[in-house]
C-alpha positions, -999 to +999 in steps of 0.1 A: -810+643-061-819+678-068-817+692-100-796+725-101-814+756-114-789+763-141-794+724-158-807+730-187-787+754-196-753+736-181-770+708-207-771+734-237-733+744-227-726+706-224-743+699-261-728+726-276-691+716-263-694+683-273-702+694-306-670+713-308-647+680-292-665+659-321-651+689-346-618+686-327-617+647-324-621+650-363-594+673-375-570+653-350-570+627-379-550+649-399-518+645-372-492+622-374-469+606-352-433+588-360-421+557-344-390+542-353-368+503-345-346+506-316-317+507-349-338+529-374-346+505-399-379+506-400-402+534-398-438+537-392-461+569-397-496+567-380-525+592-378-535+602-343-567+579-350-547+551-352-544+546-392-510+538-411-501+563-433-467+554-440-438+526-437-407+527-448-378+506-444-340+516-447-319+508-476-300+478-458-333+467-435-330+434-460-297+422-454-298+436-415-326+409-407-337+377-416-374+376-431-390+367-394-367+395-370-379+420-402-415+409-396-414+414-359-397+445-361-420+460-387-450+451-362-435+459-335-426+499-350-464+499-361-477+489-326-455+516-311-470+541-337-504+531-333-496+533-293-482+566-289-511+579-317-533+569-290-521+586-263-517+619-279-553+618-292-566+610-259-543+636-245-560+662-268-594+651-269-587+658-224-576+686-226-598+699-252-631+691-229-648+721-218-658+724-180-696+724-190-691+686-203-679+677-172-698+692-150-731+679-168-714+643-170-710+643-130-745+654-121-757+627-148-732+600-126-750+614-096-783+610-111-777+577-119-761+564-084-792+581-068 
């Protein structure tokens, strides 16, 4: 493979943008996302890197399940939380990569394959 002319400093671009997805990537903790049980009861708050940061349960959650239904349905409202935080955080952290980082990642695949 040849080396374009401009590689080292597509690499410098490519550094410097990664720098500012890792900056990104970090402040994206600070973002939450809601999921809630198909009837409300339960409420779970996660970051967008994938920590709890809140659970509540309604009022009446108590008496509207027994003790194992409650338990699925508080698991089940986390996993959905923790789901959807993933998917926006890998939506941002795409759409937040700078051509340079691609474009250096693809003529590394091609060095590699070659």
């Amino acid at each position: 493979m040849t080396v374009p002319a401009d590689f080292h400093r597509l690499a410098a671009d490519a550094e410097a943008g990664l720098h500012a997805m890792q900056q990104a990537a970090e402040k994206l903790g600070s973002r939450t996302v809601e999921s809630r049980s198909a009837d409300g009861s339960v409420t779970a708050v996660a970051s967008l890197h994938g920590r709890m940061t809140e659970l509540s349960l309604r009022h009446d959650a108590l008496r509207t399940y027994d003790s194992e239904s409650l338990g699925e349905a508080i698991a089940d409202t986390i996993r959905a939380a923790q789901l959807q935080a993933r998917s926006a955080y890998e939506t941002e952290v795409r759409q937040s990569t700078p051509a340079a980082v691609g474009r250096y990642l693809d003529l590394l695949r091609e060095a590699c394959e070659s």
